[in-house]
MARSEFI-54999 format. One record per residue: x, y, z of N, C-alpha, C, O, CB in turn. Coordinates in steps of 0.1 Angstrom, whole numbers, plus 5000, padded with zeros to 4 digits. Glycine has a CB too. Example, Ala and Ser with C-alpha at 12.3 -4.5 7.8 and 13.67 -1.06 7.14 Angstrom:
513249435078512349555078513249675078514249675085511349555090 512849785071513749895071512950005079513450115080514149945057 
//
This chain:
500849885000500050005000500950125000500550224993499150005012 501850135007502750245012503550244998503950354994503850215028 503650154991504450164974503550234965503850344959504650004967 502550174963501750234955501350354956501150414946500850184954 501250434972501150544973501950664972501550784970500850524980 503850594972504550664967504950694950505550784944505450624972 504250574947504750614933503350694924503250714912505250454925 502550724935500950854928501851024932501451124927498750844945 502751024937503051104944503451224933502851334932504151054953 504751164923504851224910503751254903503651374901505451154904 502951164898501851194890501451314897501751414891500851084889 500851314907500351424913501051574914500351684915500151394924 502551554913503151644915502951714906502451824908504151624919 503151674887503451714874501751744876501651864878504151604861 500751684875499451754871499451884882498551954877497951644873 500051954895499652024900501052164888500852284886499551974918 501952094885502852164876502352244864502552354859503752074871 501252114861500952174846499452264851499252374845500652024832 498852234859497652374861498352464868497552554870496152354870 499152494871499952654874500552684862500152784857501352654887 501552614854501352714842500352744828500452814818502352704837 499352644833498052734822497652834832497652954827496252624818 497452824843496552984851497753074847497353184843496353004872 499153034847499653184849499953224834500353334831501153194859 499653144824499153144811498153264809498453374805498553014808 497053214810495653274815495453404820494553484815495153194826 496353454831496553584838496753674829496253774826497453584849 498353594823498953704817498353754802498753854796500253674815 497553664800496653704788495453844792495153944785495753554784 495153804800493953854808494654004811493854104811493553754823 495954014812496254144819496354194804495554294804497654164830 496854184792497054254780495654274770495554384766498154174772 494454174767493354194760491954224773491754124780493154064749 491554294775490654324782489554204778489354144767490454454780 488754174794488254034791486754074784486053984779488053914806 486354204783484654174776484754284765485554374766483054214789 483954274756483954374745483354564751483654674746482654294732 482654534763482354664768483654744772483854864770481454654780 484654644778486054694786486454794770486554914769487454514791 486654684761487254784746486554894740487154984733487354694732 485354894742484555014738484955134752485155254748482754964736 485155124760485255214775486855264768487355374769485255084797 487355194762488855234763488755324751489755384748490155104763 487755324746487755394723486655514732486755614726486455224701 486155514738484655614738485155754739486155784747483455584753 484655834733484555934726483756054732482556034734484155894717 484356194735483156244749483056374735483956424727484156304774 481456394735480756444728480156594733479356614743479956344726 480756724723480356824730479856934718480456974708481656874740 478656974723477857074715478557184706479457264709477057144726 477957164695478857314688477757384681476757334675480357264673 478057544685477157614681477157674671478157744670476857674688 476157674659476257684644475457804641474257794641475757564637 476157954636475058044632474958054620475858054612475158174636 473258054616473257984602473358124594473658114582471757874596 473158264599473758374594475058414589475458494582473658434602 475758294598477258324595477658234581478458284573478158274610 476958074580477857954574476658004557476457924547477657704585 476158104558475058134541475758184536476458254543473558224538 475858164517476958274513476158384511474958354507477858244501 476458484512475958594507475458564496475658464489476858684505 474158684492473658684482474858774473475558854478472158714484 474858734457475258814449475158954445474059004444475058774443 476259044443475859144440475159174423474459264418476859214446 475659044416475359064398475058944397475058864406476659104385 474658904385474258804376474658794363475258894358473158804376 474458714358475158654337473758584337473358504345477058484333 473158644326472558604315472958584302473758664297471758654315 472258474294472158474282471158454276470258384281472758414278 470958494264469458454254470058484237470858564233467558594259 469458394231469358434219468158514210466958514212469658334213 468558544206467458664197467058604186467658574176468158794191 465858594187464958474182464358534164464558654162463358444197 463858494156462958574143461858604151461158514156462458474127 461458734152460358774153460458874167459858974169459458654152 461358784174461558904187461659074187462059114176462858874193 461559134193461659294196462959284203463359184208460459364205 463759424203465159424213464159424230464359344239466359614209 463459494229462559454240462159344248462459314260461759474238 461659294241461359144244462559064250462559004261461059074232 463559084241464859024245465559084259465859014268465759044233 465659234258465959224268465259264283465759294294466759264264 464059234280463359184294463559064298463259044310461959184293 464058954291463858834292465658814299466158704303463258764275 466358954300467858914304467558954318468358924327469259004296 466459034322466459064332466759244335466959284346467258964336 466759304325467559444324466359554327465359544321468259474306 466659644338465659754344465059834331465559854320466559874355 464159874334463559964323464260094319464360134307462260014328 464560124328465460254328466560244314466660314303466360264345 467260124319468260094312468060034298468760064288469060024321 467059954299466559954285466260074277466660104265465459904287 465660124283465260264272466560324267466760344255464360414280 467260334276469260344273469660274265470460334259470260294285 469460154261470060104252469260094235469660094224470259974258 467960094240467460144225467960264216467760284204466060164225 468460334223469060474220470460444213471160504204469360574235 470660344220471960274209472260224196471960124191472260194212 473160314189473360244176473760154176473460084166473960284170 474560114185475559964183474659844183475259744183476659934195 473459844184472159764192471259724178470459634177471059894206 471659804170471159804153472059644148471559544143471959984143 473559674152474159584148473659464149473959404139475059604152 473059394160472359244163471159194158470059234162472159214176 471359104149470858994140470258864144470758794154471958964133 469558834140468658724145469658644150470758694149467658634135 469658514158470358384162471558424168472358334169470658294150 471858544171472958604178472858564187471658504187473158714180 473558534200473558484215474058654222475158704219474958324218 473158724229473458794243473458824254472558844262473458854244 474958814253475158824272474958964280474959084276477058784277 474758904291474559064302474959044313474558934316473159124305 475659104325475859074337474659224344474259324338477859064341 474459194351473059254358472859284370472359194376472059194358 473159414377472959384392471459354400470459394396473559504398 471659294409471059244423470859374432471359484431472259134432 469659324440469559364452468459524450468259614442471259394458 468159474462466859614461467459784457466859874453465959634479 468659774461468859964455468759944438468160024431470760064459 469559814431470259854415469359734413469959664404472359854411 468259674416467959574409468059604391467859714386466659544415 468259504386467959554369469059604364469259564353466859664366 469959694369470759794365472059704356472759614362471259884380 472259734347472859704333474459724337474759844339472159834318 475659634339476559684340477459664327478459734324476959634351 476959564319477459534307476859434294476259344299478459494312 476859424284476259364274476759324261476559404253475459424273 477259204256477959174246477259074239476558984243479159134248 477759114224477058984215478259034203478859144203474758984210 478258954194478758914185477758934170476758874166479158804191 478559024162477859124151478159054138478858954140478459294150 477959074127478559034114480359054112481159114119477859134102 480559004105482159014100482758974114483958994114482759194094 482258924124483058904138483958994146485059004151483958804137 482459074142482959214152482359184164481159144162482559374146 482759204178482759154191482059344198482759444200484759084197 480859334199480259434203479859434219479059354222479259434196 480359524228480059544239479659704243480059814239481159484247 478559654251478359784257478259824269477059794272477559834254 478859894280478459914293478560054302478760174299478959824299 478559984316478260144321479160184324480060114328477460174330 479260324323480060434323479560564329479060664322480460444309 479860564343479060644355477260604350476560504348479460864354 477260754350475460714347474560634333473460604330474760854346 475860604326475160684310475760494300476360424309476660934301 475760434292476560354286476960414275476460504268476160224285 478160324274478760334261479460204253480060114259479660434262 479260214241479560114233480660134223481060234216478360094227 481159984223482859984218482759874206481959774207484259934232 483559894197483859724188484759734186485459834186483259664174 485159574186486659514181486659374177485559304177487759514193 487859324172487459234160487359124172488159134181488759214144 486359004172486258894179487758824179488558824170484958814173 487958764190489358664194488558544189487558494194489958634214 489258504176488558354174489758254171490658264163487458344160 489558144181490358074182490157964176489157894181490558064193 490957894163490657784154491257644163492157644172491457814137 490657544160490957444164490657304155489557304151490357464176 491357204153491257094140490457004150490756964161492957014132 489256964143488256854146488256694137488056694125486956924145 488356584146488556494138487356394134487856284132489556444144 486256374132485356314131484856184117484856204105484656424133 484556084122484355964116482455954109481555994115484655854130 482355904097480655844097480055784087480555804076479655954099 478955704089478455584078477255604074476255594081478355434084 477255654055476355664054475055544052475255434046476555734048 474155594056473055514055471855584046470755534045472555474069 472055694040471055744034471455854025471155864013470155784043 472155944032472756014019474056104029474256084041471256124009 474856194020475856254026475256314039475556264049476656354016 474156444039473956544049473656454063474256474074472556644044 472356324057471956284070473356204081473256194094470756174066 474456154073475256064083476456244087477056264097476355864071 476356304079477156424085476056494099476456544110477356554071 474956474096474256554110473956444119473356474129472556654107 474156344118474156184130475956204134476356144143473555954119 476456254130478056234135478256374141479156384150479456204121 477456494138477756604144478856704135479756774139478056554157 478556674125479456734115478656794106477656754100480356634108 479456974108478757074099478057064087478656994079479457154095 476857124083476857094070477957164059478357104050475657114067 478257294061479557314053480657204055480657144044480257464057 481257164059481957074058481356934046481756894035481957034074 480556904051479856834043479556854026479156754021478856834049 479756954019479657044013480857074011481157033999478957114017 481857114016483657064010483656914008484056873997485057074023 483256844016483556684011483056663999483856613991482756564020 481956683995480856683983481956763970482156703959479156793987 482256833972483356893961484356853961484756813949483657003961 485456833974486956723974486956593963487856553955487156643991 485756543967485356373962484656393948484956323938484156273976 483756463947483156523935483556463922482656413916483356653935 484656453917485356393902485256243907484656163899487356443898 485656213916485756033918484555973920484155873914486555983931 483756033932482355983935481256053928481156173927482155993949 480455983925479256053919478156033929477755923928478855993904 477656113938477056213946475356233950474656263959477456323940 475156173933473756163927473456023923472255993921473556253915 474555913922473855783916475055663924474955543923473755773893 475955703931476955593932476955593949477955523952478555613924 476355633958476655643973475555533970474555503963476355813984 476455483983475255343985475655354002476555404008475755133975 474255254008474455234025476055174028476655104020473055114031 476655204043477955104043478855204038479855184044477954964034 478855294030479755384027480455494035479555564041479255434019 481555534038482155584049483255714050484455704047482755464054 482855794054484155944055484555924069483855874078483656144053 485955964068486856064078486856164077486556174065487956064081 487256284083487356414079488056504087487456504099486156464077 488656554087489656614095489156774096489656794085491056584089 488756904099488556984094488657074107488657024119487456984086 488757214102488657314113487557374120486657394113489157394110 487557404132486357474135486857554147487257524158485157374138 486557724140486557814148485857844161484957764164486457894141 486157944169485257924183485758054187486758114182485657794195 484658104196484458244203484358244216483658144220483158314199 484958314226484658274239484258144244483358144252483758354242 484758044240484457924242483157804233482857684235484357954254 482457934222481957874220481857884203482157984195481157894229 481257744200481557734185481257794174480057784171481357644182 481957854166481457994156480657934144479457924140482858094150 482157894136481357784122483057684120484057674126480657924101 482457644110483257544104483957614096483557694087482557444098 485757584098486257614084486757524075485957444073487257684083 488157514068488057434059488357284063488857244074488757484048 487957194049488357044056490257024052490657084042487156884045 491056964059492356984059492256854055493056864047493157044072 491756694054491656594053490956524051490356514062492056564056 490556444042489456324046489556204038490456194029487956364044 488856124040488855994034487655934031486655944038489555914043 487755874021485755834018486155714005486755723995484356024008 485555604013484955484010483855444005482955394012484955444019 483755463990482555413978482755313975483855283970482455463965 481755203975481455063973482855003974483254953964480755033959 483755003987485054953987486455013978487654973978484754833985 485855103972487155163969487455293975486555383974487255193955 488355313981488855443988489555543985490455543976489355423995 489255653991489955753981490555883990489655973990488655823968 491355913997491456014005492656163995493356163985492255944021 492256254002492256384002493256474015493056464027490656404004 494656574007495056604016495456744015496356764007495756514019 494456884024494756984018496257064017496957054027493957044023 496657144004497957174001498357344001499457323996498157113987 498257464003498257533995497257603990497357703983498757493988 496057543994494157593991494157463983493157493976493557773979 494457363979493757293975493857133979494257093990493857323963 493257003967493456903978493956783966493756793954491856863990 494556683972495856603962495856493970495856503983497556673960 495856413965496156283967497456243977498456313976496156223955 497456143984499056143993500456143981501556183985499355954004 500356123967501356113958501456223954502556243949501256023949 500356333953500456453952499556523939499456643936501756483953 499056363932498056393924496756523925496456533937497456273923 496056613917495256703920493756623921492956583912495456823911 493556613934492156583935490756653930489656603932492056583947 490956773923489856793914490356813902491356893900488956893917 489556743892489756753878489856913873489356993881488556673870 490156953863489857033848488757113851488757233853489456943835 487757003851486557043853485556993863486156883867486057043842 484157013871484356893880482956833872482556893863484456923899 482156713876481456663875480056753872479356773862481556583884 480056793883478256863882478357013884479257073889477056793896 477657033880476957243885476557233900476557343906475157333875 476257133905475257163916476157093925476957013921473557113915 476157113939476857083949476056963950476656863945476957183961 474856933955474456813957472856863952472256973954474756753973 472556753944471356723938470456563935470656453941471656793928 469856583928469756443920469156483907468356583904468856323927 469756353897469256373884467956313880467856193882470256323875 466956383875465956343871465756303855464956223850465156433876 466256353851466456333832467756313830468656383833466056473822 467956163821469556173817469956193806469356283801470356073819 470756133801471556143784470956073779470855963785472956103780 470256093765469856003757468256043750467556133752469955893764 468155953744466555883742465655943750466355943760466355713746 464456013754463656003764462556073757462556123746464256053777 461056083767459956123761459556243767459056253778458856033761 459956353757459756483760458856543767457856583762459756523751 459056573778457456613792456556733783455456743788458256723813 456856803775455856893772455656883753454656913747456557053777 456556833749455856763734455356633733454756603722456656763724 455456563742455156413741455356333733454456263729454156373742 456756323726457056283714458656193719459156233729457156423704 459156123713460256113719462056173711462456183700460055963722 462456183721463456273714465056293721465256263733462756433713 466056343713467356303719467556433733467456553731468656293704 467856383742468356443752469956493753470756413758467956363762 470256593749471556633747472156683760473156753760471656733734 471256653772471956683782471256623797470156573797472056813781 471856623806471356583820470656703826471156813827472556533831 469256663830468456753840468656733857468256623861466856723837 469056803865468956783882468156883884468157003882470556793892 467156783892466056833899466756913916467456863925464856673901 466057063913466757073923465657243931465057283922468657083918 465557313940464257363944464957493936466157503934463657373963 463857603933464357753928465157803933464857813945463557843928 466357853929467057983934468357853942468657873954465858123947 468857773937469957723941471157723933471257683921469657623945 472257783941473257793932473657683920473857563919474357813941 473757803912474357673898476257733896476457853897473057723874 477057673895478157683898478657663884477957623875478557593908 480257713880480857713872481657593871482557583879481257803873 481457483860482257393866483957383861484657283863481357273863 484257473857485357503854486257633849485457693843485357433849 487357683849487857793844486957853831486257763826489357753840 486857953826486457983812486058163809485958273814484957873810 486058093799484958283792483458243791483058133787485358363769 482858363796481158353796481058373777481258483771480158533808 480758253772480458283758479558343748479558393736480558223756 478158303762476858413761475958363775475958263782475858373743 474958513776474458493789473358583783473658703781475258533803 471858533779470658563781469258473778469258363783470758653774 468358503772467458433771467658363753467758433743466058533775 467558223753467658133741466258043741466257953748468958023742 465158073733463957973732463957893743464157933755463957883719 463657763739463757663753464257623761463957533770463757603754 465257703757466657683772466057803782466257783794468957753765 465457913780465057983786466258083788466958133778464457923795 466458103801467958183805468758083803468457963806468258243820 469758123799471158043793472158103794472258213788471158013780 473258033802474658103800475557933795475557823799475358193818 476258003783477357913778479057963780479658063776477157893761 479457853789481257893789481857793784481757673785481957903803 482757883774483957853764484757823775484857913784484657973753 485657663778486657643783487657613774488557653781486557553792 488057593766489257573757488557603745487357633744489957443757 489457583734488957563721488257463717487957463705489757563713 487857343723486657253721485657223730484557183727487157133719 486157253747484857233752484357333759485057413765484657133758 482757343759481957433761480857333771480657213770481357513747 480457413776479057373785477757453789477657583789479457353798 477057403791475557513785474857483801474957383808474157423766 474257613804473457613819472157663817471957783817474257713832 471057573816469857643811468757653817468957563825469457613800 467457713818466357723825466957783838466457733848465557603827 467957883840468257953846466858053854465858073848469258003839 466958083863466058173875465958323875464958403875466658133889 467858353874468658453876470058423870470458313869468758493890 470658533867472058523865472858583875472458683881472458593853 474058513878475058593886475558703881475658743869476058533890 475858773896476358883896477958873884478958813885476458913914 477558963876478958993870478658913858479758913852480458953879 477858833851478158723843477358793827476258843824477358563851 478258773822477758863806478758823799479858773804477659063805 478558823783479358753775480558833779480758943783478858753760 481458733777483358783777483758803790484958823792483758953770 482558793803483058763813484358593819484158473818481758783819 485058643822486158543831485358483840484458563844487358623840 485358323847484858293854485858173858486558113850483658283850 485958153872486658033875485757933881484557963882487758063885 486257823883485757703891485057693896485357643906486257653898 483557733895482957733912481957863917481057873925484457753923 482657953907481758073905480458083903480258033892482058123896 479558113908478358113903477758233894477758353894477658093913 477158093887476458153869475558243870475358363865475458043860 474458113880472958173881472758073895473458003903471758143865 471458113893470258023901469157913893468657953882469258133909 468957823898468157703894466857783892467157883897468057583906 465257783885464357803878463957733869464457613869464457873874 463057753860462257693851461657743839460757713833461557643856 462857873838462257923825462557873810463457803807462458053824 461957913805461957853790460857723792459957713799463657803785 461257623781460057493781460757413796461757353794460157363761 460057413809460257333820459157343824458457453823461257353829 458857233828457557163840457957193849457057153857457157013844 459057273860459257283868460457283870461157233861458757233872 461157343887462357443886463457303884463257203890462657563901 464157313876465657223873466457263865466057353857465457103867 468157223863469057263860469357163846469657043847469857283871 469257233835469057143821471057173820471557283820467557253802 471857083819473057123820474056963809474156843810473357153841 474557083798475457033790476657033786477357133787475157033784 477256913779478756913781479156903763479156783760479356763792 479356983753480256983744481356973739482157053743480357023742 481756873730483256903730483056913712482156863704484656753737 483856993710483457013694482357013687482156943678484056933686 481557103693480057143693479356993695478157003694479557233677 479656883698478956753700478656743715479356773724479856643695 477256703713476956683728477456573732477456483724475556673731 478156523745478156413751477856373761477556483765478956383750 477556273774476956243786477956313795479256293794476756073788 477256423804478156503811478356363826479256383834477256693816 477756273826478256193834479256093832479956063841477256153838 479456063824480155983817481556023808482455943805479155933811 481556133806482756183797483856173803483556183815482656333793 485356153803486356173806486756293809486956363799487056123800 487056353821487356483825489256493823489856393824486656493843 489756603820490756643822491456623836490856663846490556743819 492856573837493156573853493756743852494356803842494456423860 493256813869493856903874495756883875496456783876493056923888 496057033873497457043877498056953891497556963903497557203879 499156873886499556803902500256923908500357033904500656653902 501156863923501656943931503156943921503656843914501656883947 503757113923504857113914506257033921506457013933505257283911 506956993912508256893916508956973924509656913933509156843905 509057093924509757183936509157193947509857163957510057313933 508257223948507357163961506757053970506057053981506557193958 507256933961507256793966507356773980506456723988508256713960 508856823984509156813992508056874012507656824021510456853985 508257014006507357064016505856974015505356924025507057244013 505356954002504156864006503856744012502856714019503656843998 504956644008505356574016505056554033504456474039506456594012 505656684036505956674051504256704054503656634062507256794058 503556814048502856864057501756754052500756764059502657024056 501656644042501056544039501156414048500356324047501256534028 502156404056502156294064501756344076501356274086503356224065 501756464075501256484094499456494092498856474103501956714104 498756504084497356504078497256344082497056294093497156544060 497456284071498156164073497656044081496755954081499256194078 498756104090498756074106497956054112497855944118499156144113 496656164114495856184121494356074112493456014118495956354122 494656084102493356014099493755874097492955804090492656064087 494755824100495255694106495055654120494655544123496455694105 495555764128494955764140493655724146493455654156495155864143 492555784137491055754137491155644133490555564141490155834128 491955584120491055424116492055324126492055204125491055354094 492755374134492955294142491955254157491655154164494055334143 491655394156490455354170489355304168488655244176489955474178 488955304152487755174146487955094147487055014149487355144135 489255054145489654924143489454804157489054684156491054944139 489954904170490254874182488254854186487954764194491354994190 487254934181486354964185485654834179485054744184486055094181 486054854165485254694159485654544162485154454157485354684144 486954534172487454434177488054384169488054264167486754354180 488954454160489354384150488754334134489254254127489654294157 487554404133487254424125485454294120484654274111488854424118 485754244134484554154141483454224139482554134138484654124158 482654364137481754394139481754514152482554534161481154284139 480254604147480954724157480254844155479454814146482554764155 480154954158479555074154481355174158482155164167477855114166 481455264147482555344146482255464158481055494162482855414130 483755514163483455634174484555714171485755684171483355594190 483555834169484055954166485256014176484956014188482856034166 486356054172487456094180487556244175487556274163488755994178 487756314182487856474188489356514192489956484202486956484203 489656584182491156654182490956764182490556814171492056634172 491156854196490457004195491757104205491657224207488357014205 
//
């Protein structure tokens, strides 16, 4: 018994060993994490003390002026308008007294800054808008009384790069892309000799265009010229790179012919070359020229260098002007409206000039441009004839064109690269317009 009891002795000893160092385990834990989650919140708490807020003090002041704008609508009064800026009566009547106030034209935008507050409510401190020729018109106060100043508007040009697919015709995919219609209207003439305008645009068809657009105080004036573009007819492509005032191919070829295709910037042809059944004799008979249907009083254009060889009324041509371009060909502009300014036999005319205006006098059913192409008094299909190529870029000048042709270039590479990235590689896609401003 006395054996067995000695040898519990150990055992007992090591189990009383090992629960003294878990407690003192235990303790020392106990002294470093606090034992309840209230203990850790008591040690973080946060003593909270009133702050007093005068709401007189944290308001901003009211203003002493204001900026308005409005545009000046067809039909408005200066009145009207400027009641609608907010301007005292007083000071109105002050400004109708103004000549400079004559100067503003419908669709103008004018600004005004305007004082506040019950002594000057209304009171006119200043007023600007923008006049013809981009003259920058302001007028303001000066002690009691205003006065009015001009100077030439700060217009700051800037190159815009824009992408688009037609689906219907040039204007509509230019006003879905946000691109001027003048612009559109340079494109129509750049491309003009290659593309035909009136019978060869089909859906899927595609420009770039690179062009300028001026700006006024931040805001956009008009469009100037196109510096680049590119345009895609039924897969053949054709770009455009301006030189000098005009526009040439990257090799430096002249992108408009001799002469160009049509009189009319954009139209369509309703009568062509040939055979057809005469709308007012009802007989059938040779058509020695193309008719484009197009509304009264639209410019008819010169389609090439020349002498006015005659300009008045001829039987069924009605008004008629014929220009001598060389010693064989001539072209005839008939059922004219009006003649342009300056145009009488032996007048000089270049490229582009305008003749007349579209009408229907002489034998026409209605207003259209009866328009023919001669070469040795023979009529031939003004759509179809072989045009003269324009002067290329001169060999001494290669060089400068060159350069200023790859930086054009560049940029409308730049664009079909972000289509490219946009269409996945060419997987399918809608194109996105990129903005270089």
């Amino acid at each position: 018994m006395q054996g067995e009891e000695t040898q519990g002795i150990p055992l007992q000893r090591a189990a009383l060993l090992a629960l003294f160092a878990l407690s003192s385990a235990l303790a020392a834990l106990a002294a470093i994490v606090p034992s309840t989650d209230a203990a850790l919140l008591l040690a973080k708490a946060a003593v909270l003390e009133p702050v007093a807020i005068r709401l007189e003090e944290a308001l901003l002041p009211a203003p002493a002026t204001y900026v308005r704008e409005d545009r000046l609508q067809r039909g408005d009064t200066f009145q009207s308008l400027l009641a609608r800026l907010a301007i005292g009566e007083a000071d109105v009547q002050l400004l109708l007294r103004q000549r400079a106030l004559q100067l503003l034209r419908p669709g103008a935008i004018v600004t005004a800054e305007v004082r506040a507050g019950t002594d000057h409510e209304g009171e006119l401190v200043w007023l600007s808008f923008l006049a013809a020729r981009d003259t920058a018109v302001r007028i303001e106060r000066v002690g009691q009384g205003l006065v009015a100043s001009e100077q030439r508007a700060q217009i700051v040009t800037r190159s815009v790069l824009k992408s688009a697919v037609i689906r219907s015709s040039l204007f509509a995919a230019a006003d879905a892309a946000g691109i001027p219609d003048a612009v559109a209207i340079q494109l129509a003439d750049v491309f003009g000799s290659d593309v035909d305008f009136h019978r060869e645009l089909r859906q899927g068809d595609r420009f770039s265009v690179l062009y300028e657009m001026h700006w006024v105080d931040g805001r956009p004036l008009r469009a100037g010229s196109v510096l680049a573009a590119e345009f895609t007819n039924q897969g053949r492509r054709y770009r455009a790179l301006r030189y000098a005032d005009n526009y040439y191919t990257p090799d430096g070829k002249n992108m408009r012919k001799a002469l160009l295709r049509s009189p009319l910037e954009l139209s369509r042809v309703s009568s062509g070359f040939g055979m057809r059944m005469h709308p007012l004799h009802k007989a059938w008979r040779t058509h020695q020229g193309v008719d484009y249907a197009a509304p009264a009083g639209t410019r008819v254009r010169a389609v090439g260098n020349g002498t006015v060889e005659f300009a008045g009324r001829q039987g069924g041509y009605g008004n008629l002007v014929i220009v001598r371009h060389d010693s064989r060909v001539a072209t005839f502009y008939a059922h004219l409206k009006a003649f342009g300014r300056g145009i009488r036999a032996n007048a000089r005319v270049a490229q582009g000039d305008t003749l007349g205006l579209v009408g229907q006098s002489g034998w026409a059913t209605g207003p259209h441009l009866h328009y023919e192409f001669r070469v040795a008094g023979a009529a031939r299909n003004p759509l179809s004839v072989p045009l003269p190529a324009g002067t290329p870029v001169a060999r001494r000048d290669m060089d400068a064109f060159r350069a200023s042709a790859q930086a054009l270039a560049a940029q409308l590479d730049l664009l079909a690269g972000s289509q490219v990235a946009a269409l996945g590689g060419g997987n399918g896609g809608t194109w996105v317009p990129l903005f270089l401003e």
